[in-house]
C-alpha positions in Angstrom: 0.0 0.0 0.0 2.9 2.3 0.5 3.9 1.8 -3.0 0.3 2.9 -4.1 0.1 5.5 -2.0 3.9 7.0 -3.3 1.8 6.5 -7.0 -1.2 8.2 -5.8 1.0 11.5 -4.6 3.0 11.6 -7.7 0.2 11.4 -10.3 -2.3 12.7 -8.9 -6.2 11.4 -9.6 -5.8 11.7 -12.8 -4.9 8.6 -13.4 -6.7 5.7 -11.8 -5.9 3.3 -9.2 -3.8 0.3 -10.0 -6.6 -2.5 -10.2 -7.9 -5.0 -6.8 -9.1 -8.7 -6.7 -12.6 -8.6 -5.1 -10.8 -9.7 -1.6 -8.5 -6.8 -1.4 -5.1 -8.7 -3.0 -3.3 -6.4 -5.4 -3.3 -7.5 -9.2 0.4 -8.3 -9.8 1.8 -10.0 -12.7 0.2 -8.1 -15.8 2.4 -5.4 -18.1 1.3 -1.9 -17.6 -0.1 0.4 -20.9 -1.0 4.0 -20.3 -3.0 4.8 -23.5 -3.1 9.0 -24.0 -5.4 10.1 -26.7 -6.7 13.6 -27.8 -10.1 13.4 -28.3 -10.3 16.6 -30.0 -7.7 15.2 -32.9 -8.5 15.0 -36.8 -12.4 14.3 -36.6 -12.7 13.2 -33.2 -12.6 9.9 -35.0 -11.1 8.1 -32.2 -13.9 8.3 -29.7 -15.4 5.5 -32.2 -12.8 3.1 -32.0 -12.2 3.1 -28.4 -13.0 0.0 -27.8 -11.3 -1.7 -30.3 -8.6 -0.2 -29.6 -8.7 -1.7 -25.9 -9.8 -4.9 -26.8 -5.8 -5.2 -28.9 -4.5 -3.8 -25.6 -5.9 -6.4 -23.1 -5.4 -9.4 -25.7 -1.9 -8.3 -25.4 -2.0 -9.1 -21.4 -2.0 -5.5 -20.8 -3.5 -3.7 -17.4 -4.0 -0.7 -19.2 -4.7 2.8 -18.0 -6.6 5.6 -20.2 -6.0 9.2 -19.8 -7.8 11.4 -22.4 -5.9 14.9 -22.6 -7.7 17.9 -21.6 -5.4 21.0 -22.8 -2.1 21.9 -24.1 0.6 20.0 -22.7 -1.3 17.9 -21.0 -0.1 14.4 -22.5 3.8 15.7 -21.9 2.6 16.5 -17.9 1.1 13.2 -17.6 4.2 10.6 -19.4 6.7 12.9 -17.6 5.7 12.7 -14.1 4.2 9.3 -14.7 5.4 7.6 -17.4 8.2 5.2 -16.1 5.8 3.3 -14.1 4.3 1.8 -16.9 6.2 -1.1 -19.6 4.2 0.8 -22.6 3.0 4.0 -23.5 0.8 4.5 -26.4 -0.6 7.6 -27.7 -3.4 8.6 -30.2 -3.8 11.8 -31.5 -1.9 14.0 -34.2 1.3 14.2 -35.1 1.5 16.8 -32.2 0.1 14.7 -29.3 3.2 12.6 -30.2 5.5 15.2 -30.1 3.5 16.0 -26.7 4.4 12.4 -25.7 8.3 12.6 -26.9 8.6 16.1 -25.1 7.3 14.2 -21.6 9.9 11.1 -22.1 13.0 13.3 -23.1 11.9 15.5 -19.9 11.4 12.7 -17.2 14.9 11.5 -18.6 13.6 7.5 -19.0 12.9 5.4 -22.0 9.8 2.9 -22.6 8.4 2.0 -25.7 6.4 4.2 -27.6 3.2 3.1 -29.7 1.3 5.8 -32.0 -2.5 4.9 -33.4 -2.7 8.2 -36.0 -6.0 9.9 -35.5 -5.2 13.6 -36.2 -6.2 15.2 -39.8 -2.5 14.9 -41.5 -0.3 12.1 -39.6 3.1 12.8 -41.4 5.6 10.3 -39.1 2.5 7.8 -39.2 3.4 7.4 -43.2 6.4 7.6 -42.8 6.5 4.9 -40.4 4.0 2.9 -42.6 1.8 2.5 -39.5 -1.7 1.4 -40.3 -4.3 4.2 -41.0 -7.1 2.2 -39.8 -7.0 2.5 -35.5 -8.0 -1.1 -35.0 -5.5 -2.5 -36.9 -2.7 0.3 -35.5 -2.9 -0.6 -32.1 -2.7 -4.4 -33.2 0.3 -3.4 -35.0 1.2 -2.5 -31.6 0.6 -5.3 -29.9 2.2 -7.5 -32.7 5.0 -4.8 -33.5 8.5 -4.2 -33.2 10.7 -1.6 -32.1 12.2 0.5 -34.0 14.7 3.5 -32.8 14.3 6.7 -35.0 16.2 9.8 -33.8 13.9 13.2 -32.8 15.5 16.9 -32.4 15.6 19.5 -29.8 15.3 22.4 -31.1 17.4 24.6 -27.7 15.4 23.7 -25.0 12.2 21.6 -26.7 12.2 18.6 -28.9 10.5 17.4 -31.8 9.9 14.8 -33.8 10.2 15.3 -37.2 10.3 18.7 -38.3 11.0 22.2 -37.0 10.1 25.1 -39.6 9.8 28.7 -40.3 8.7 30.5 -43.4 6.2 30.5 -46.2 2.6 28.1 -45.5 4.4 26.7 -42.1 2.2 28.4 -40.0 -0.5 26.1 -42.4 -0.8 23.7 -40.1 -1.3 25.3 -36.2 -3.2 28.5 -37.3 -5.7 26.0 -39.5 -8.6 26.3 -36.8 -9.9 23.2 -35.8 -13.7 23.0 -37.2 -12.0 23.5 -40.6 -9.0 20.5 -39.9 -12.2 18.4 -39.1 -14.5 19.4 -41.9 -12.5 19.8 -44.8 -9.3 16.8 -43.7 -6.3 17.6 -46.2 -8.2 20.5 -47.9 -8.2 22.8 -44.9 -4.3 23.3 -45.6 -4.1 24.0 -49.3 -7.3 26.6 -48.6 -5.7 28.0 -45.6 -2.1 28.1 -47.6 -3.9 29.8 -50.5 -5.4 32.6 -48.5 -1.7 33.1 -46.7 0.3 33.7 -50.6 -0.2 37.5 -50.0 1.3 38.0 -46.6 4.4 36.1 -47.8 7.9 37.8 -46.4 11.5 37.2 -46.1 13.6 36.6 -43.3 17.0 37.4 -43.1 19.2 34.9 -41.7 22.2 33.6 -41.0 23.0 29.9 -40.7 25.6 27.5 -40.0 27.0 23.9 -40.0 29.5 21.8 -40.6 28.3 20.5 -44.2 26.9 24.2 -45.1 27.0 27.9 -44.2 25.6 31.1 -45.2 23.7 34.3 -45.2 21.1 35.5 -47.0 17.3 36.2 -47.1 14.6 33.0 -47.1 11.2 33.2 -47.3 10.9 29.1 -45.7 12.9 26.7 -43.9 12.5 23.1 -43.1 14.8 20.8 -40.7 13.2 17.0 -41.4 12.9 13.6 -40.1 9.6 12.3 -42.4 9.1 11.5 -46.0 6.1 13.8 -45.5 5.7 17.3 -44.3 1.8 19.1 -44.4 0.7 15.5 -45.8 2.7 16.3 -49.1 5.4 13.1 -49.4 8.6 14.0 -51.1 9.0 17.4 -50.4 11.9 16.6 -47.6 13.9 15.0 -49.7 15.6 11.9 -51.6 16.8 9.0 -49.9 15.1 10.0 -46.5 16.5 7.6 -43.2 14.7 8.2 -39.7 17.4 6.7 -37.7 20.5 7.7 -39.5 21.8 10.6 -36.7 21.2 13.2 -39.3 18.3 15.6 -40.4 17.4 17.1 -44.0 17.9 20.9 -43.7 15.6 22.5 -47.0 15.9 26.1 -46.9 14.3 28.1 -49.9 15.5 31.9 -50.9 12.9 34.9 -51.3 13.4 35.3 -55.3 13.1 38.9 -56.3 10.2 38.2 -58.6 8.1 35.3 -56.6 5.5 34.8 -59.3 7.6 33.8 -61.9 10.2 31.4 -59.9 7.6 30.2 -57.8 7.1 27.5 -59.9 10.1 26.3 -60.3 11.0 26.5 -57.0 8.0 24.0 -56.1 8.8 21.9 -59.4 12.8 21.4 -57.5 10.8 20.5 -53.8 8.9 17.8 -55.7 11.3 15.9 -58.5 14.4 16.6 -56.1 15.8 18.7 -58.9 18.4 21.3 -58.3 17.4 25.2 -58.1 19.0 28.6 -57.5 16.5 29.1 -54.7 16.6 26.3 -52.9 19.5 25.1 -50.8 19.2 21.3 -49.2 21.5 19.7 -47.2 21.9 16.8 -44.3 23.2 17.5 -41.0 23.1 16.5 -37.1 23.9 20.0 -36.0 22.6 23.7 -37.8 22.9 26.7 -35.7 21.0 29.5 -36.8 20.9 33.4 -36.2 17.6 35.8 -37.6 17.9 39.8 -36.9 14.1 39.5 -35.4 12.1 36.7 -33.3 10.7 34.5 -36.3 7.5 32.3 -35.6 8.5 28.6 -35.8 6.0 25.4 -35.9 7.4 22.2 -34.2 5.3 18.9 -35.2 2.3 20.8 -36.9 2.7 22.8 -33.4 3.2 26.4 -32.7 7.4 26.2 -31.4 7.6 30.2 -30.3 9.2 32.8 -31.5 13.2 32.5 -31.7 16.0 35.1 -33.1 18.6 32.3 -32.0 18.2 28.1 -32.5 20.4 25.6 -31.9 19.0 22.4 -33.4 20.9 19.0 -32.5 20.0 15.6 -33.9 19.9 13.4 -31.0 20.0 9.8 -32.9 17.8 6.5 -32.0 16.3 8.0 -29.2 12.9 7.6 -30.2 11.8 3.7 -29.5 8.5 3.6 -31.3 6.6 -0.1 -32.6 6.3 -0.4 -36.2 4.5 -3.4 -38.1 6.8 -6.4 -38.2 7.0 -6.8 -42.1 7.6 -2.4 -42.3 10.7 -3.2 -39.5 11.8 -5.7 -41.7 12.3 -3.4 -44.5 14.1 -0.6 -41.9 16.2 -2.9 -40.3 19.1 -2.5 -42.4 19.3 0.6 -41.4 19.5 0.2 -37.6 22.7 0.8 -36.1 24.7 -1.4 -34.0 25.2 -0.8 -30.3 24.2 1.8 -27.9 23.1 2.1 -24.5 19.3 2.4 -26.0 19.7 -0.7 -28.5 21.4 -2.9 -25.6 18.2 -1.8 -23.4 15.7 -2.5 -26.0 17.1 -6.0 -26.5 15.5 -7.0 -23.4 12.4 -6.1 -23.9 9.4 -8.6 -24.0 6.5 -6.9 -25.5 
């Protein structure tokens, strides 16, 4: 009971009691799941699969605990101060309840597995990852899944998953208000991106790192860990690897005469062609300098307003489940070694 009562203090009663026989004995044995969804995500979808979705969790032998978020940061609150008691965390939501989820592991400083069931209206990392759209068959990819260590970024003091961005339609995806995301899916960006083309500006900058350096004035820049970006696949790059201890930097110049390059420009961002405008490169470090605060998005998420970033790759720190057959294609690409692989290896989930 003292054990409880430690849990109780640190978490709050928020979370739920761990479960009791009829007679009073503690129920001891089972794996521990805290499931954290956002019920406000994509089209509140995920209210209707509930129950699926926890009859794949206690097939798996699960005791699992559900904690619906109920405001900003409430998901990274919850896995921080609570997190390391369970074997599993699983979150569904949007790409930025994951992030939420990251931000709350990185910040408690412990490591558990990570599984994601994509409700929100884009799910980039979800594609990416190759993890089933349908929830049902997600969180059985779960239960059935693999681990699979893809690195995440902190961006100074926060972290992110897969991209951190400034510039031209990034502000697309957190300013889209949330009726729209809902009613219109993937069409709420491209309307919301078409009524921001006249309030398009540069931002003078200065970057550097040890593949690439420079100065000069950009009107967007991306640093990536996805094939997808806004729900548009390709746009990050050729030969994209999540776990490789590098990002893709894409950084795109304001040309003097926008409507006639524009174009082009987005003709290079899709083929993977080369173009005066835009500048792509891979690195684990880029350090970069703006003459005012510039508005950045983290994860589809508002990231504040920053004159001065440091972004670091921090590789393999990310253990998410991944369908078995989708790991087997990865795999190649894991590295050996590591305090996190060596960890991994003894998990039994």
């Amino acid at each position: 009971m003292e054990a409880e009562a430690g849990w109780r203090q640190r978490c709050g009663s928020k979370i739920i009691r761990k479960p009791f026989f009829g007679n009073g004995v503690e129920l001891t044995g089972m794996k521990r799941l805290l499931f954290i969804y956002n019920p406000l995500a994509g089209k509140g979808m995920i209210r209707n699969s509930l129950s699926d979705i926890l009859e794949e969790f206690s097939s798996g032998g699960y005791e699992v605990v559900v904690h619906p978020t109920t405001g900003s940061m409430d998901a990274a609150r919850t896995v921080e101060e609570c997190g390391d008691s369970f074997d599993l965390i699983v979150c569904g939501g949007g790409d930025g309840t994951l992030d939420e989820v990251v931000t709350g592991m990185q910040t408690g400083r412990f490591s558990r597995p990570i599984g994601y069931i994509p409700s929100g209206s884009t799910n980039d990392y979800a594609s990416s990852l190759r993890i089933p759209k349908k929830m049902r068959m997600a969180a059985r990819a779960v239960m059935d899944g693999s681990v699979f260590s893809c690195d995440i970024g902190r961006m100074n003091d926060n972290y992110f998953v897969y991209v951190a961005a400034f510039g031209a339609f990034v502000n697309v995806s957190y300013d889209t208000p949330q009726d729209m995301k809902n009613l219109l899916g993937h069409l709420a960006y491209l309307v919301r991106g078409a009524q921001s083309l006249p309030s398009l500006k540069n931002y003078h900058m200065h970057y550097e790192s040890l593949e690439n350096s420079g100065t000069d004035d950009f009107m967007l820049g991306m640093i990536t860990n996805s094939n997808s970006v806004g729900g548009f696949e390709g746009i990050t790059g050729r030969d994209v690897t999540l776990n490789d201890g590098v990002f893709e930097v894409t950084l795109i110049r304001m040309p003097p005469m926008l409507a006639v390059e524009w174009p082009g420009i987005l003709g290079a961002l899709i083929s993977g062609t080369e173009n005066k405008n835009v500048i792509t490169f891979k690195t684990s470090r880029l350090e970069l300098w703006f003459d005012q605060p510039v508005s950045w998005t983290k994860d589809g998420e508002y990231g504040g307003d920053h004159s001065h970033l440091v972004i670091e790759n921090i590789p393999q720190a990310l253990p998410i489940l991944i369908p078995q057959k989708e790991k087997e294609n990865l795999l190649p690409l894991q590295r050996e070694g590591g305090e996190l692989n060596e960890s991994l290896k003894n998990l039994s989930i």
